[in-house]
Residue, then its C-alpha position, 0 to 999 in steps of 0.5 A: x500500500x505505501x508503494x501505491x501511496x508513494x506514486x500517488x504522490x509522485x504522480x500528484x507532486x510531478x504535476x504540481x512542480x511542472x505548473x510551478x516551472x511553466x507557469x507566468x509569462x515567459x517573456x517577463x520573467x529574468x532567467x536564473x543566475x548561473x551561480x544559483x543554477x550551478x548550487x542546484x546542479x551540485x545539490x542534485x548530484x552526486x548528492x541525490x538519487x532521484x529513482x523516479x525521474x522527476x528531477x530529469x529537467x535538473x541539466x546543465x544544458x537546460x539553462x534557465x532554474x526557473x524551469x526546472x521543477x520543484x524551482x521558483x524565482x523571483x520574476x523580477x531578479x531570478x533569484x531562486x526563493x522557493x524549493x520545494x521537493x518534497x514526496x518524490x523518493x529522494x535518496x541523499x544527504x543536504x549539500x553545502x550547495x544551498x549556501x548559494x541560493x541567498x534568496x531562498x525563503x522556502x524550503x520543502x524536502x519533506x516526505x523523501x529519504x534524506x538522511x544524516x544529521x541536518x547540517x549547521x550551516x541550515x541556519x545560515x539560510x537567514x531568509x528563510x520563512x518556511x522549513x519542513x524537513x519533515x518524514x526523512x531519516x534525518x537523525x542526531x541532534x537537531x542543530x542549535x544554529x536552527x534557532x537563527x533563522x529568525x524570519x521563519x514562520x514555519x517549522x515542522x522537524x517531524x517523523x524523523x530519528x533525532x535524540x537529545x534535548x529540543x534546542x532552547x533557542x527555539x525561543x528565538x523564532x519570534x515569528x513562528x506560527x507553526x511548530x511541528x516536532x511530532x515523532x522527531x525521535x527520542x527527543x525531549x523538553x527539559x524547560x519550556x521558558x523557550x516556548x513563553x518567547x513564541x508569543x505569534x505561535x498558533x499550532x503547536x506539535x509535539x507528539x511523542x517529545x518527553x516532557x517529563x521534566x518540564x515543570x510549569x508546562x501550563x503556565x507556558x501553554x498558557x502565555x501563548x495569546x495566539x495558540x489555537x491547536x495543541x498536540x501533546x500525545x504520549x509526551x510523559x505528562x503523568x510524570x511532570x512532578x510540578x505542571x503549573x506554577x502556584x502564579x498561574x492565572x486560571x482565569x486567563x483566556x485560553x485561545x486553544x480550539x484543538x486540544x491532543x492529550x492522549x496517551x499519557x497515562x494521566x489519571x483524574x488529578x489532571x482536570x486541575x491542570x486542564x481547567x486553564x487550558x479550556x474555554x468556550x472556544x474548544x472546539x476538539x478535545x482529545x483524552x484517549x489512552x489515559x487512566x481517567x475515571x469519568x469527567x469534571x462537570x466543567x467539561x460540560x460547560x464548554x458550549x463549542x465542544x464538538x467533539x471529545x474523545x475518551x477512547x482506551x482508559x483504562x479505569x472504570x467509569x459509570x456511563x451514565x454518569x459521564x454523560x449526566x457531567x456533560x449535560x451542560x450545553x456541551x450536550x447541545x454542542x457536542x457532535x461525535x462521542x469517541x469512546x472505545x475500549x474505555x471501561x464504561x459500565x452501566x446503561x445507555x440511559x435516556x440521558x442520551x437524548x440531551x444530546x442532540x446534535x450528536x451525529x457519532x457514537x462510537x461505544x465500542x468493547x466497553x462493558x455496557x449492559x441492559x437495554x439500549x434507551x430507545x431515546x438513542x434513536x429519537x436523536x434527529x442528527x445520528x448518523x453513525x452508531x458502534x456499539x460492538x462489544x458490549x452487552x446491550x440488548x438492542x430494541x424489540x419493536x418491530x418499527x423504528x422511523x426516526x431511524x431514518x437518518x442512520x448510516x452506519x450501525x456496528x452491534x457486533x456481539x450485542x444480543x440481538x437475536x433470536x429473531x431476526x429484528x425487524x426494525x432493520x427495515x426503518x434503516x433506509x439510508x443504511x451504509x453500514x451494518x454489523x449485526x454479527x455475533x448477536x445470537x439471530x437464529x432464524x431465517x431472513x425476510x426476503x423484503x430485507x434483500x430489497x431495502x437497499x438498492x445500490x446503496x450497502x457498502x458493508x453488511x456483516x451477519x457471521x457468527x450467528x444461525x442464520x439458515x435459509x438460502x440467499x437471492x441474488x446480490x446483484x442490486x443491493x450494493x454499492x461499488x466496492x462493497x464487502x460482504x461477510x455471511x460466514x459462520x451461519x446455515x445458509x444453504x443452497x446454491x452460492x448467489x450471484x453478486x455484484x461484479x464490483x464487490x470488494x470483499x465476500x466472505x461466505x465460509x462455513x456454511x451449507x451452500x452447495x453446488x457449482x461456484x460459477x457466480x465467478x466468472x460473473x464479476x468481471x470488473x477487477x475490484x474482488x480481493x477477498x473470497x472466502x468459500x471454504x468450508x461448504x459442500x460446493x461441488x463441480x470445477x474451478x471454472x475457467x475465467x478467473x482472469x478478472x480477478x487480477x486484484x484478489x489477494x486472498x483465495x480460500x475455497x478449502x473444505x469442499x467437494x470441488x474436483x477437477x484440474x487447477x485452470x490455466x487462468x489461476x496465472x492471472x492472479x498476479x495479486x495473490x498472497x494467499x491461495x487454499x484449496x485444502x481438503x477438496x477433491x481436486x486433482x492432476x499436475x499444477x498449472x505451469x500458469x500458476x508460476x506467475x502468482x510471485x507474491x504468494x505467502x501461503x500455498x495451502x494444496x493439502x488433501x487433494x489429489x494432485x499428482x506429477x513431480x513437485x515443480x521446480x518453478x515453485x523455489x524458482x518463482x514464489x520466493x516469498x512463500x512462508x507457508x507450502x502445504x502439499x501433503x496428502x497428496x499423489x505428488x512422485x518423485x524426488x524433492x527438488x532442490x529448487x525448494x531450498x530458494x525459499x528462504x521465508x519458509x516457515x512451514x514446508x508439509x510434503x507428507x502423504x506422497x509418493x515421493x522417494x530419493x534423498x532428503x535435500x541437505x540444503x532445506x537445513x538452510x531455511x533458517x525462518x523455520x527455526x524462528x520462535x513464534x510460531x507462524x502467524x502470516x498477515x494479508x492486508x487487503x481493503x474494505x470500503x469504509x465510506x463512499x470515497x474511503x477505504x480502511x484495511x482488514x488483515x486476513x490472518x492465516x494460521x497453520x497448525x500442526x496436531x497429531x491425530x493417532x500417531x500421524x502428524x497432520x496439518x490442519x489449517x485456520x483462516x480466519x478474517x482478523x476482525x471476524x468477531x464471536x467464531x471462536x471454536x471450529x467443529x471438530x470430530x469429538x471422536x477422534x483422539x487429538x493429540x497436542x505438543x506442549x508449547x514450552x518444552x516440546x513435549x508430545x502428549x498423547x492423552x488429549x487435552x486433559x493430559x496437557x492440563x496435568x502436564x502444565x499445571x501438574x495434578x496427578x503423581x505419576x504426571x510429570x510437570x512441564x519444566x518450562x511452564x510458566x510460573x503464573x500460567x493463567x489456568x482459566x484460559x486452559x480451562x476454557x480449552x477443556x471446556x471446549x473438547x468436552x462439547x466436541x469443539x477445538x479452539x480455532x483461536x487461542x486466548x492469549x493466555x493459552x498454553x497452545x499460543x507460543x511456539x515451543x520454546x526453550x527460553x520464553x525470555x529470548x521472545x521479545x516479539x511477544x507482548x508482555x502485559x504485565x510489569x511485573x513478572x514480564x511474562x507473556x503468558x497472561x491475559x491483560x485482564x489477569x496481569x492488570x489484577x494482579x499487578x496493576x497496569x504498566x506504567x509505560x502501557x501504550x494504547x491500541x492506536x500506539x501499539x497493537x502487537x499481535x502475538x503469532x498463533x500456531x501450536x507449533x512452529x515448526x514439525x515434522x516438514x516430511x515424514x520419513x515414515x510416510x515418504x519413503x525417504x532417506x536423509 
């Protein structure tokens, strides 16, 4: 995606800097100085690497600078005053060269690949007004000789790698209006008297800089007459013993309309400290990601707050109550309430309907119980509503019309069902709609496919018991709609859809026949299609040559037979291809070579048969995963396999191969890594009309052993696929697991785990490597599980099954510990919080999302010499 990002902004900037370079009357305008064209020309090179061209106009035999692009001059001189460069891929250290453009007051490098310290002599560039350095590789200290550039009104240093003190001589920037130091690096603010000085200084970034050591920080802020947008996000704030001073006047008038406090772990103490910084100009008030438990009532007094985010605090908060202290004229103001993930107990009470300007609630994972207050819906401006994850039980009227103006509804694991709501029909301006894992167990009207004409661009309904078969999707949906009706009982033949559908996700379920609906969708937009896990029957038909964007293809757990077609080769985009447990069979398509980007090639239990193909080391070299077992593949393993040096799994068991076990497979070092394989595929979905956010697909492989043969059973999943926890699984068969910390094979099922774990027998011996706190609940859970018949597709995080089996759990630095205390893995954060106390260095969702690699074990058994008649 940056690739495709970075073009964008090659192609948009290009286009720009020619207009720069061609615009004016050419006859008015006084070529460059040749001193001036020469600085530019020593800039460039051999200074420079410049991979996209766009600085092809930079010649020596191309006189007049004032062309060039990127270049501005002066009309009446032919100085050059403005260069601006920035978005183009440029590779490269600053030049003393620019020592030579006296004129220049601008400068833009930004958004480019520089590197090396900034040089001093950038503050010998006196006329500068604007400098943006920002998104470069620029590292070491940031010059002092920047606080000489005394005319500058712009300065943004961000998303660079510096360290060390912010220079106090910022303070002689007098003329300063913007100063962005977001994500400079490891950077900090020992004393803020500097800040006092920049008294024209209306934006105000510092995102990520220390300030844990910068006493009476408010009295600063507060000196500022003009300042209107203050970021101040993970800055340490909850460390400054002394944030203001005893003198400060709290009843001064803040100018501040953009407030960015998030991520600081403060806690309630800080509403003193903030009291000065909020007037009736505040417009956008950001606390997210701190301890607070709830909300002063002066918050709710502030008559321009329009919108407040309170996402990821971690500390209880009564819902009610936060909204009873903001029922001042905020309540008339406000327009959008962002409260994820933040511990809110208690009701959606009727106090909501004091809100009514509110167009977005976002109440997502918080802990929200009983009805939802049917005044939510009587709010005239709603338009978007999330309240996944919680424990509301939505409305049971069957009419709802003032739910007109609604666009997007997210109820994701709320209690819904089991009757399938017929207040749905009231959503005519729907967008958006979550109604997954909210226990429907029923079927769906036929008038419910007809409400939305053209308009849907996301409908989920997974995870419930949903049965009935599905008319056709052809009118329903908008461009790039996705579509997700997994992990139900629909039944019948798969429905044609829409040929513009981005997403369609419709596995494990109980359709049935031929999947020839593909050859229908025709206009190159599909990259997801999960199918697996449903009794489709027939061939794989031979048209898949539209689908030239698909990134993930699963059509495992079928009954489809036949050869692989010819245009699998035009799935140039494809990173993940299952096709295990189906009937199919003969050679692989030599076509199937172009697919270069593929990550996991899963052809396991089929009946594929010809040599194992050398084009499969030769072209998919990024392959992490190759499961070709159970199969009728003969032959000897070619050495080609050996050039796949991301593989993590490699499954050739269940063959006719013979010959010598390749020497050189010892080389794929991924397949010793700790962690087990976990591999992520980012594709899109639609997320308004003009927008599009990421899903990632996650494909997990296990190992397990059923008998005395190890077998490999593989879990796709979508990441944000909600309640389908556990996958159906044989309760006669004996399952057998390997322990996650030494090793072991147990082969007395799930309950011999437990007591080789935990201990809890005499004759048991106790895993030596187990964890000291291993959270026993998540264990029970998985017992839980295999005494229904059901196996974890998806492990809690405190699973023994989660980690790869490792000798030292110390040396796994990827995992994301929880706890402070005992700086182990292995607890839930829920379990480690409650002993322990929350870390003090603890980072929010939106800083730090760490997902920790699922697989029982990482690495078992790549062939079988049991099996495959194999000799090392």
């Amino acid at each position: 995606m940056f690739s495709v990002l970075l073009l964008l902004l090659v192609s948009t900037t290009a286009s720009q800097l020619v207009a720069v370079g061609e615009g004016g009357d050419d006859r008015n305008m006084k070529r460059c100085l040749d001193k001036e064209r020469d600085a530019l020309l020593v800039f460039k090179a051999p200074f420079l690497q410049d991979p996209y061209g766009i600085l092809s106009t930079w010649t020596a035999d191309q006189h007049d600078c004032c062309k060039w692009n990127g270049v501005t001059c002066d009309k009446q001189t032919g100085h050059v005053t403005e260069l601006d460069i920035s978005g183009l891929g440029l590779v490269g250290e600053i030049s003393h060269s620019l020592l030579n453009l006296t004129y220049l007051n601008h400068l833009d490098l930004s958004a480019n690949s520089f590197h090396g310290n900034i040089p001093t002599f950038i503050g010998s560039l006196n006329r500068l007004i604007y400098l943006d350095l920002s998104g470069n590789s620029f590292y070491g200290t940031i010059p002092r000789s920047i606080g000489s550039l005394i005319k500058l009104r712009r300065l943004d240093l961000s998303f660079n790698s510096f360290y060390g003190t912010i220079p106090p001589e910022f303070g002689n920037l007098t003329h300063l209006q913007e100063l962005d130091l977001s994500s400079a690096g490891r950077c900090r603010v020992e004393k803020v008297e500097w800040l006092s000085h920049l008294s024209q200084l209306e934006e105000l970034h510092m995102n990520g800089i220390s300030l844990s050591k910068a006493n009476h920080w408010v009295d600063a802020i507060s000196s500022l007459p003009k300042l209107s947008y203050l970021s101040l996000e993970g800055c340490e704030l909850s460390q400054v013993m002394n944030p203001y001073s005893s003198f400060l006047n709290s009843s001064s008038s803040s100018s501040i309309v953009e407030l960015y406090l998030g991520d600081n772990n403060l806690t309630s103490s800080m509403y003193y400290w903030l009291f000065p910084l909020t007037t009736n100009k505040l417009r956008f008030l950001h606390l997210s990601g701190n301890m607070l438990d709830g909300i002063p009532k002066y918050l709710g007094n502030l008559c321009s707050l329009q919108l407040l985010e309170f996402a990821d605090n971690s500390a209880a908060v009564k819902f009610p109550d936060f909204l009873y202290n903001l029922s001042g004229c905020t309540s008339l103001s406000l327009q959008s309430l962002y409260a994820i993930g933040s511990q809110f107990t208690g009701s959606l009470s009727d106090d909501i309907q004091k809100f009514s300007s509110l167009e977005a609630l976002y109440l997502f994972e918080n802990h929200l119980n009983g009805s939802i207050s049917e005044k939510l819906w009587e709010l005239p401006s709603l338009e978007t509503v999330i309240l996944s994850s919680n424990n509301l039980t939505a409305p049971l009227t069957d009419h709802m019309p003032s739910l007109s103006y609604v666009k997007e509804l997210y109820m994701r694991s709320c209690k819904v069902g089991p009757r399938f709501p017929k207040w749905i029909q009231s959503l005519k301006n729907l967008t958006h709609f979550d109604l997954s894992n909210t226990g429907i167990s029923d079927t769906i009207p036929l008038e419910f496919w007809d409400i939305w004409p053209s308009q849907l661009i996301y409908l989920n309904l997974s995870s419930n018991n949903i049965s009935g078969k599905v008319p056709d999707l052809l009118s329903n949906f908008a461009k790039c709609a996705t579509i997700d009706l997994s992990s139900n009982n629909f039944s019948g033949p798969i429905p044609n859809v829409s040929s513009t559908v981005l997403s369609l996700n419709l596995s494990r379920n109980k359709f049935s026949g031929a999947i020839s609906f593909i050859c229908q969708i025709v206009d190159e937009f599909l990259e997801f299609l999960d199918l697996s896990h449903n009794s489709l029957t027939g061939q794989l038909p031979d048209c898949l040559w539209h689908l030239k964007d698909l990134r993930v293809l699963n059509l495992g757990h079928n009954n489809l037979f036949g050869r692989l077609p010819p245009s699998m080769g035009s799935l140039i985009q494809l990173k993940v291809l299952s096709l295990f447990k189906n009937n199919f069979s003969g050679e692989l398509p030599l076509s199937l070579k172009n697919c270069t980007r593929l990550k996991s090639l899963n052809l396991g239990a089929n009946m594929f048969s010809g040599n194992v193909s050398v084009w499969i080391g030769e072209n998919l070299s990024q392959l992490s995963v190759l499961i070709l077992g159970s199969n009728k593949f003969f032959g000897t393993i070619p050495l080609q396999l050996c050039q796949l040096a991301n593989l993590q799994i490699l499954d050739l068991s269940m063959n006719n191969l013979h010959g010598t076990i390749p020497s050189c497979l010892s080389n794929l070092t991924s397949m010793g890594q700790q962690g087990g394989f976990s591999q992520d595929v980012e594709y899109h979905r639609n997320l308004t009309d003009n927008s599009f956010v990421l899903e990632t697909y996650v494909d997990h492989a296990m190992i397990e052993w059923q008998g005395d043969e190890p077998v490999l059973l593989p879990v796709t999943k979508q990441q944000d696929d909600p309640g389908r926890r556990y996958g159906a699984q044989d309760p006669s068969n004996k399952i057998n697991f390997v322990c996650s910390f030494c090793g072991q094979v147990l082969k007395g099922g799930v309950y011999c785990l437990k007591q080789h774990l935990i201990g809890g027998q005499k004759d048991a011996k106790k895993c030596p490597n187990c964890p000291e706190h291993f959270v026993k609940k998540d264990l029970d859970e998985v017992m839980l599980a295999s005494n229904e018949g059901i196996f974890p597709e998806e492990q809690p995080q405190g699973s023994a099954l989660i980690y790869s089996h490792s000798q030292n759990h110390k040396a796994n630095k990827d995992a994301r510990h929880w706890c402070e205390h005992c700086k182990k893995p292995f607890h839930t954060k829920t379990t480690c919080w409650e002993i322990h106390g929350k870390p003090k260095d603890w980072k929010s969702r939106s800083q730090h999302r760490e997902n920790p690699s699922a697989s029982v074990v990482e690495q078992t058994h790549p062939l079988s010499s049991d099996i495959n008649k194999l000799t090392p």
